[in-house]
C-alpha positions as CSV (number, residue, x, y, z in Angstrom):
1,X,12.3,10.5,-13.2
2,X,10.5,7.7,-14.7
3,X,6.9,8.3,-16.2
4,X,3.9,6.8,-17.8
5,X,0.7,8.1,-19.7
6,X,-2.0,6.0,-20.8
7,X,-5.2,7.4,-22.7
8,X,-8.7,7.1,-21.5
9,X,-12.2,7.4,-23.1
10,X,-13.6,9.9,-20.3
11,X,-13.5,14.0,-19.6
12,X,-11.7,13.2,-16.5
13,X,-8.1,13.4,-15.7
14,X,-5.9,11.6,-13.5
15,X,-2.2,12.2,-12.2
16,X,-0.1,10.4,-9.5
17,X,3.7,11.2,-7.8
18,X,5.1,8.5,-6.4
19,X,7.6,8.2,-4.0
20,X,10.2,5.9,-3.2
21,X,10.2,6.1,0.7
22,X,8.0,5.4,3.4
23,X,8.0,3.9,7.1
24,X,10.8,1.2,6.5
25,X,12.8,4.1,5.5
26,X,12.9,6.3,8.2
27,X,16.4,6.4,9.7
28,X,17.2,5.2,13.6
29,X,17.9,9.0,14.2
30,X,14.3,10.1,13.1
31,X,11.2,10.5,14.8
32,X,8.8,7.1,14.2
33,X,6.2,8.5,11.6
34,X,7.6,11.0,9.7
35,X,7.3,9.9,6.4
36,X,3.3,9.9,7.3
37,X,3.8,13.2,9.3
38,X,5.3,14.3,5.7
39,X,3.0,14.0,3.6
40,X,0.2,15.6,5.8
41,X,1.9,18.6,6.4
42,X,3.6,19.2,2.4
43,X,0.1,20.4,1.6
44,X,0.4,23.2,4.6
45,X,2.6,25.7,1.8
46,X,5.0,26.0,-0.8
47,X,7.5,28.7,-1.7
48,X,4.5,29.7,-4.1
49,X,1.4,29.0,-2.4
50,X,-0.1,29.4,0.9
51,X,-2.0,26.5,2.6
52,X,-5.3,27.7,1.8
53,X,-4.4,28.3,-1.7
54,X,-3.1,24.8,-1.8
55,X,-6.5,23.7,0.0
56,X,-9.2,25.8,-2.5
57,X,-6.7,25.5,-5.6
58,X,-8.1,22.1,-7.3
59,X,-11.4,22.5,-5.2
60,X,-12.2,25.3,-7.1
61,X,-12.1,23.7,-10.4
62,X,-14.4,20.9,-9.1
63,X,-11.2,18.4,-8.9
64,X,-10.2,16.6,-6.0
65,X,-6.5,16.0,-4.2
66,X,-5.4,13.6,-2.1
67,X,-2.4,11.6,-1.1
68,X,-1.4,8.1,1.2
69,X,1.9,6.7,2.8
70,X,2.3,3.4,3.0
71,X,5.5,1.4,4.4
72,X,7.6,1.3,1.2
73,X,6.1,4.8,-0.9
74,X,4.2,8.5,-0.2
75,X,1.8,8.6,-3.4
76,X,0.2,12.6,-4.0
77,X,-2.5,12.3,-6.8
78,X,-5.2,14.4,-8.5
79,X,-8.3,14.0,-9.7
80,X,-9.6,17.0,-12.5
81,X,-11.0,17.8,-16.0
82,X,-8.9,17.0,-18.6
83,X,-8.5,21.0,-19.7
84,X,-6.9,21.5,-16.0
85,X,-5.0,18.5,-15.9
86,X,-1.5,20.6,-16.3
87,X,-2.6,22.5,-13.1
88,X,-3.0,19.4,-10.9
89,X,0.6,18.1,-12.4
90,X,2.4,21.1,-11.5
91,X,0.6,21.1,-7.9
92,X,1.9,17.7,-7.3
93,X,5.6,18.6,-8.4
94,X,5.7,21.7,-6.2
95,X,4.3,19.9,-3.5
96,X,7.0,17.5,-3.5
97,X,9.6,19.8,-4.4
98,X,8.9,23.1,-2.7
99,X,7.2,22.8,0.6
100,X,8.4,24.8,3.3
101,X,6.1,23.4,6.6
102,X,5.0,26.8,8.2
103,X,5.5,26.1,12.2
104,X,1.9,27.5,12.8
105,X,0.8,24.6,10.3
106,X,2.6,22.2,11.7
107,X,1.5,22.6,15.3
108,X,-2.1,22.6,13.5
109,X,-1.6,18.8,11.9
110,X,0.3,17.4,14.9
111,X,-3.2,17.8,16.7
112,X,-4.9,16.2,13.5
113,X,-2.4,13.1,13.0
114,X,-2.2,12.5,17.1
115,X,-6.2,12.3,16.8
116,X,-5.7,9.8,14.1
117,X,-3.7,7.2,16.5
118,X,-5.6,7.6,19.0
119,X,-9.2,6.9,16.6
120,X,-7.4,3.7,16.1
121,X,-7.9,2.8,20.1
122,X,-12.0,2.7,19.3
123,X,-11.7,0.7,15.8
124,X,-9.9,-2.9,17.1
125,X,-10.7,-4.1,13.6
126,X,-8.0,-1.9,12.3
127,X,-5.5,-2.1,15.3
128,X,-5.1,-5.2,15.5
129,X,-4.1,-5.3,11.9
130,X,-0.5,-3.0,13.0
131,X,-0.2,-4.8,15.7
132,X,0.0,-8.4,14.0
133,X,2.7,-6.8,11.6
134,X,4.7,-5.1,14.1
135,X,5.3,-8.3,16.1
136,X,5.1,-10.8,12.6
137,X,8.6,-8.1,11.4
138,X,9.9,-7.6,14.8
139,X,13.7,-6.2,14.9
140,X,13.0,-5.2,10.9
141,X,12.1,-1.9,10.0
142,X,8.2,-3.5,8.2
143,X,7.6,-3.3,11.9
144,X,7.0,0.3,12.4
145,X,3.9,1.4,12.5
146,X,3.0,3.8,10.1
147,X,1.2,6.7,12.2
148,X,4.1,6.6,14.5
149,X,3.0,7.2,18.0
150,X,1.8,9.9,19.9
151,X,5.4,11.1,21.6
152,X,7.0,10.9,18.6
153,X,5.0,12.9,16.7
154,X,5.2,15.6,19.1
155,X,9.0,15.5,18.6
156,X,8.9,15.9,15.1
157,X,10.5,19.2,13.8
158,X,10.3,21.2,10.9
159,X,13.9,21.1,10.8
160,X,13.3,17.1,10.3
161,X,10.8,17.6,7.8
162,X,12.9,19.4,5.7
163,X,15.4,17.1,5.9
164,X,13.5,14.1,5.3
165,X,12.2,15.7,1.3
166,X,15.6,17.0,1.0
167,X,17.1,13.3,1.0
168,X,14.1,10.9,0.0
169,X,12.1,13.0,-2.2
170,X,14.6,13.1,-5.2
171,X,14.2,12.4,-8.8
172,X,15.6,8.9,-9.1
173,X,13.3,7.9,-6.3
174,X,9.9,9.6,-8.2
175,X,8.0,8.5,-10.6
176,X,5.1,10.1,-12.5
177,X,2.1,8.9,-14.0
178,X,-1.0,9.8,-16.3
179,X,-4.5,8.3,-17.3
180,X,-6.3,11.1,-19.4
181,X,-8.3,11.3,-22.4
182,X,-5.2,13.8,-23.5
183,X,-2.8,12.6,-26.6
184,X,-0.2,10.4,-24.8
185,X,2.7,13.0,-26.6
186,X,0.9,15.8,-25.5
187,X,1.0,14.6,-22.3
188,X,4.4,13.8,-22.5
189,X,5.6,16.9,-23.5
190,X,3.9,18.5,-20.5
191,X,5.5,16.0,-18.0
192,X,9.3,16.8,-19.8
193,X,8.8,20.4,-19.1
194,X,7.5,20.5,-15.4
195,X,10.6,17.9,-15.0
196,X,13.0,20.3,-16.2
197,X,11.4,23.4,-14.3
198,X,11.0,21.4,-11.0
199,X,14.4,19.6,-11.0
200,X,17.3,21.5,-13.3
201,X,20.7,19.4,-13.9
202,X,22.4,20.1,-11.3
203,X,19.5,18.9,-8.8
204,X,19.5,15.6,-10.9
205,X,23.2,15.3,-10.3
206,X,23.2,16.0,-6.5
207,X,20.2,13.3,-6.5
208,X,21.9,10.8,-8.8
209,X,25.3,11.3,-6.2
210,X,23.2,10.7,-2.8
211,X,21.4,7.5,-4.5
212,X,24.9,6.3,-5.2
213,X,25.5,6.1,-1.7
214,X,22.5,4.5,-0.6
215,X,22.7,1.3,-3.3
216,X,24.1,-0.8,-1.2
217,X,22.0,-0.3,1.2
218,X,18.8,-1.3,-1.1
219,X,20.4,-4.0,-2.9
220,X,18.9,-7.0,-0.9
221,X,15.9,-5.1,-0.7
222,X,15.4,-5.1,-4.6
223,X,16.4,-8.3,-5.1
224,X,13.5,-9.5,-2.6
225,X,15.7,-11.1,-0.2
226,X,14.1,-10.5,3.4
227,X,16.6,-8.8,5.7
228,X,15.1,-10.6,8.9
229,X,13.8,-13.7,10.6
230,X,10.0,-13.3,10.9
231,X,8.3,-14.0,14.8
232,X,6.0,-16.3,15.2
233,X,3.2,-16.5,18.4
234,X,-0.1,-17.2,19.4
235,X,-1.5,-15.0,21.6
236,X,-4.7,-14.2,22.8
237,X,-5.5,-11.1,24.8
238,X,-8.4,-9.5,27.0
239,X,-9.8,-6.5,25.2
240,X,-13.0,-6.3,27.0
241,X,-14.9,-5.4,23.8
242,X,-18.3,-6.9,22.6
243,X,-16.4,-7.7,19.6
244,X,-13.7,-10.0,19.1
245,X,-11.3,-10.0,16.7
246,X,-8.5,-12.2,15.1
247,X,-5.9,-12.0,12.2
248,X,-4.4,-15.8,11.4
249,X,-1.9,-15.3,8.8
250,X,2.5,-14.9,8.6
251,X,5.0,-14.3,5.8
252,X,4.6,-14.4,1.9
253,X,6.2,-13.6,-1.1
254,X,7.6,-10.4,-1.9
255,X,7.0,-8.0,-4.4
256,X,9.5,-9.6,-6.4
257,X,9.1,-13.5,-6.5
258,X,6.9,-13.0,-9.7
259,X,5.8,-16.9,-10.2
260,X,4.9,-17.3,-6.3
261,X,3.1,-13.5,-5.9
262,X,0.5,-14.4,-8.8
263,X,-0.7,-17.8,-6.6
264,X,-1.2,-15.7,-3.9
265,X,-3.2,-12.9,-4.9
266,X,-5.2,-15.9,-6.5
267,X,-4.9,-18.3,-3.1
268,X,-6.1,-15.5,-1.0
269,X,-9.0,-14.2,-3.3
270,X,-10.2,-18.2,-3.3
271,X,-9.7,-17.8,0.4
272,X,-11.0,-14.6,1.7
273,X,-11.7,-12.3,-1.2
274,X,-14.9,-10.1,-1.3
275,X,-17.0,-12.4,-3.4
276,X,-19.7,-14.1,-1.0
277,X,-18.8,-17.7,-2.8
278,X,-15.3,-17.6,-1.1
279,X,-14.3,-19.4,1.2
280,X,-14.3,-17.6,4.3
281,X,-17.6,-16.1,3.4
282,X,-19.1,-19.1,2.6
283,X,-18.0,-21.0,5.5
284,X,-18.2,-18.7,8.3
285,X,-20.8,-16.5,6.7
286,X,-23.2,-17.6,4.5
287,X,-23.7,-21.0,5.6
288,X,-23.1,-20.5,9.7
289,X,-23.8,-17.2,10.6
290,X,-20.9,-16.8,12.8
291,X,-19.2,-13.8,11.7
292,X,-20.3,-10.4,9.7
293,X,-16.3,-9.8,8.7
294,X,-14.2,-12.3,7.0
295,X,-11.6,-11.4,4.7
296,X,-7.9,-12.5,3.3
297,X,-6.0,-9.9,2.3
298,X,-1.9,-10.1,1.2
299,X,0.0,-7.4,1.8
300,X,3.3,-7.0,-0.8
301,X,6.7,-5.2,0.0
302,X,10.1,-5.8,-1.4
303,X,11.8,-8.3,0.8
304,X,8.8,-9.9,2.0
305,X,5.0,-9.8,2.3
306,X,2.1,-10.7,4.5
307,X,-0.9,-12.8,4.4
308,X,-3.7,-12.2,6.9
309,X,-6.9,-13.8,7.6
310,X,-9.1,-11.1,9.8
311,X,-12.2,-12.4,11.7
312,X,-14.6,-10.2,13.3
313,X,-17.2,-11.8,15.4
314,X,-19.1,-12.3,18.7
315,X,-16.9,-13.4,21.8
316,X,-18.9,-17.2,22.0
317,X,-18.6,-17.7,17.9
318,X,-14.2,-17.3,18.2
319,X,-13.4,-21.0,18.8
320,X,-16.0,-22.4,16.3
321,X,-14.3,-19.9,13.4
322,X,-10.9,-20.8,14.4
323,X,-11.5,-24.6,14.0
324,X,-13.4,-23.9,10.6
325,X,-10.2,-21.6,9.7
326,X,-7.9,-24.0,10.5
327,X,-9.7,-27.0,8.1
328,X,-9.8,-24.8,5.5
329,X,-6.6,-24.5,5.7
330,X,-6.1,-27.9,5.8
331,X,-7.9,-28.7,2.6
332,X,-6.0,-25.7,0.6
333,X,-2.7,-27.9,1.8
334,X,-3.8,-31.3,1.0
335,X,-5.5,-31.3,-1.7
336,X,-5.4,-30.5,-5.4
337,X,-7.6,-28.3,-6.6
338,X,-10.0,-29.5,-9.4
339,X,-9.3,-28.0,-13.1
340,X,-12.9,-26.8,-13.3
341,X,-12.4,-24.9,-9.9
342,X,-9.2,-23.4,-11.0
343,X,-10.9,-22.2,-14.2
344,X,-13.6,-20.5,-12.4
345,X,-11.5,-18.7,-9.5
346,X,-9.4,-17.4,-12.1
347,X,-11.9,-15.7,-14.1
348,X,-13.1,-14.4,-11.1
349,X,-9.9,-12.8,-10.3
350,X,-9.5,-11.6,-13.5
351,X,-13.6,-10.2,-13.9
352,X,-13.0,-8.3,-10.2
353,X,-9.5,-6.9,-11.7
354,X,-11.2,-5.8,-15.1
355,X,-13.6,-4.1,-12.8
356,X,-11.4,-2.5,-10.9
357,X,-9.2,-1.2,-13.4
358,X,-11.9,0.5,-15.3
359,X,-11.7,3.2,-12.7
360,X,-9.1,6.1,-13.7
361,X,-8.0,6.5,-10.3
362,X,-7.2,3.2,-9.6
363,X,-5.5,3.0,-13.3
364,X,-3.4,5.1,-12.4
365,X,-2.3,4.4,-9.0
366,X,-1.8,0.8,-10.1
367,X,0.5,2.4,-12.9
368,X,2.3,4.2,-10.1
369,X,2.9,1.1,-8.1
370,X,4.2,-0.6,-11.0
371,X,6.8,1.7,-12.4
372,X,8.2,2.1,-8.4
373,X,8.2,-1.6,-7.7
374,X,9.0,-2.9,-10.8
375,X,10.5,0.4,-13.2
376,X,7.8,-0.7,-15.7
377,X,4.4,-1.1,-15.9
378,X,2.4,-4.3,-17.3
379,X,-0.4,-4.5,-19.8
380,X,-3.5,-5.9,-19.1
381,X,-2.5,-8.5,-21.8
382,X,0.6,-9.7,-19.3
383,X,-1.3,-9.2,-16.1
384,X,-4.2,-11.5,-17.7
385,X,-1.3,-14.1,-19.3
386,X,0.2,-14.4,-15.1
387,X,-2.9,-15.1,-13.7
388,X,-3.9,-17.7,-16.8
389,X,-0.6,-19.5,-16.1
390,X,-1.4,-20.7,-12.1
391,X,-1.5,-24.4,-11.7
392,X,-3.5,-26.2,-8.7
393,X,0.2,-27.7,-7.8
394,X,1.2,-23.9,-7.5
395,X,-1.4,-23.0,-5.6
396,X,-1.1,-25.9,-3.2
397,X,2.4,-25.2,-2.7
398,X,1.8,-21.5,-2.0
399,X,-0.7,-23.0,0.7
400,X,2.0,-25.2,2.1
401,X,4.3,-22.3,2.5
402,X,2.3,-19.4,3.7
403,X,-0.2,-21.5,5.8
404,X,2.4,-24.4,7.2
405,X,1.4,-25.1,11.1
406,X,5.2,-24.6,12.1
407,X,5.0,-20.9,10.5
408,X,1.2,-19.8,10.9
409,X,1.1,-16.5,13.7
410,X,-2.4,-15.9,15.6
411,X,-3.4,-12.9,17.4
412,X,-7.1,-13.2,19.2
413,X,-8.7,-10.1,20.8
414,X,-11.4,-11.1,22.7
């Protein structure tokens, strides 16, 4: 298991498992949503603790703990005071090493999780987000959605659960990282000693043998190759809400097209980030009125990535955003951007990052993210040098690929 520990200047303690697996990972013979399903119900019991144990165990020390699934990784992290920051580590490695998904429990969080799909029905904003991706990676497992659906969560087992840690949740597929105020070797030393207790020898030989024959599976994955042909359509349908809602957007970079990723993140925060002096807010917002949402957000998994424009307005304001969209669009293709422009968005990028970062939490999930995607994780000093090194050609070019009128997808819900 790979780990990283970085100091902080505060009283606080934070601590994040990652895990190599999510949606796209789910085999044919599983039910849809079980890595999600997964990491909801791990925190229903362990071989030590019961789930209200689990429940009242960081609570109690004022801490907090949480955990997300995404398409590509299951992330459990804790929030606590640095003196109980070996308590909130070993949580997170029994969690993910010893859960044994009580039946009662399970029946208990199918209701919670089959409420959550369904909440999405009454938020459109957020729908039609899934259901852009699904169609943008049909036939390619980025497609599935990551709640799953309602039948198949009824299916899943607790046979299946098992199963699913048993294979994914291994130690060449975890990593573990740190932000605390805590000596960086004291820290290690505690990390090296819940590794050993959670996951002997043997165990790391059993893992190292079932990664073996999974490599070649994950090959063209790592190397950021995409695995499919992405859709493209234009469709509008009849929601019959007050609201209407659109996502313009298609393909991008992967995680792993280093050169390409950086103009992106920097494109799409010039486009649509959530500083009132870009583009879409300016535009659609500030200056018209037309919308109260406009955003540009990018989206980043192995073999691929995705690049969305959302727009959230009244039914009679659609057309008039879509024709602004599309010139802005325009412009970013055509033209060079002016060095004084560049300057400034970049700074901007890198004051909203600096902000950002400054938070433990995010520190460290950012940390996590790194050393899973990349087995490493960048300085500030390299992050800052990427972003510094974006040219206006590069930025154009990144326009002319993600935003080309051949390859741009639309999806109106009006």
């Amino acid at each position: 298991m790979q780990y990283a520990v970085r100091k902080s200047g505060t009283s606080v303690g934070y601590c994040a498992l990652g895990i190599k697996c999510g949606t796209r990972d789910e085999a044919p013979s599983w039910s849809s949503g079980i890595a999600h399903f997964t990491e909801h119900t791990i925190f229903k019991g362990t071989e030590r603790k019961s789930a209200g144990t689990i429940n009242s165990y960081l609570d109690a020390l004022g801490g907090e703990l949480n955990a997300y699934t995404t398409k590509e990784e299951i992330v459990l992290h804790a929030t606590v005071l640095r003196e109980d920051l070996s308590k909130a580590a070993s949580l997170l490695f029994e969690l993910a090493v010893c859960p044994t998904f009580p039946e009662g429990e399970i029946a208990v969080e199918r209701g919670v999780v089959i409420d959550e799909i369904h909440s999405y029905k009454d938020a459109p904003s957020e729908e039609i987000y899934d259901r852009f991706e699904e169609m943008l990676f049909e036939g390619s497992p980025l497609s599935r959605p990551i709640l799953g659906t309602a039948a198949s969560v009824r299916k899943i087992s607790r046979d299946e659960l098992l199963q699913f840690v048993r294979e994914k949740f291994i130690p060449s597929k975890m990593v573990f990282t740190v932000v605390s105020p805590e000596e960086e070797r004291k820290v290690e030393r505690m990390i090296k000693s819940l590794n050993a207790k959670f996951f002997p020898q043997k165990g790391q030989k059993d893992a190292a043998e079932r990664e073996k024959d999974s490599a070649d599976g994950q090959q063209t994955v790592s190397q950021g190759i995409p695995t499919f042909k992405a859709s493209q359509f234009d469709i509008s349908v009849n929601k019959r809400n007050h609201q209407a809602n659109c996502i313009v957007g298609g393909t991008a970079p992967s995680l792993y097209r280093k050169q390409e990723r950086i103009a992106t993140i920097l494109l799409c925060n010039i486009l649509g980030g959530p500083a009132t002096n870009s583009i879409l807010n300016s535009v659609l917002r500030e200056k018209n009125g037309w919308v109260y949402a406009a955003e540009c957000t990018y989206t980043q998994y192995a073999d691929s990535g995705i690049v969305a424009i959302y727009i959230g307005c009244d039914r009679s304001n659609m057309e008039k955003c879509l024709k602004a969209v599309d010139r802005e669009l325009a412009k970013l293709r055509d033209t060079l951007m002016s060095d004084r422009r560049l300057k400034a968005a970049k700074k901007q990028l890198l004051g909203q990052l600096a902000v950002s970062s400054d938070n433990g939490e995010t520190q460290c999930l950012s940390m996590c993210k790194g050393l899973l995607s990349y087995g490493r994780v960048a300085s500030d000093q390299e992050s800052r040098e990427l972003v510094m090194e974006v040219t206006a050609e590069q930025l154009r070019e990144a326009a002319r690929d993600i935003f080309a009128p051949e390859k741009i997808c639309r999806m109106v819900w009006l």
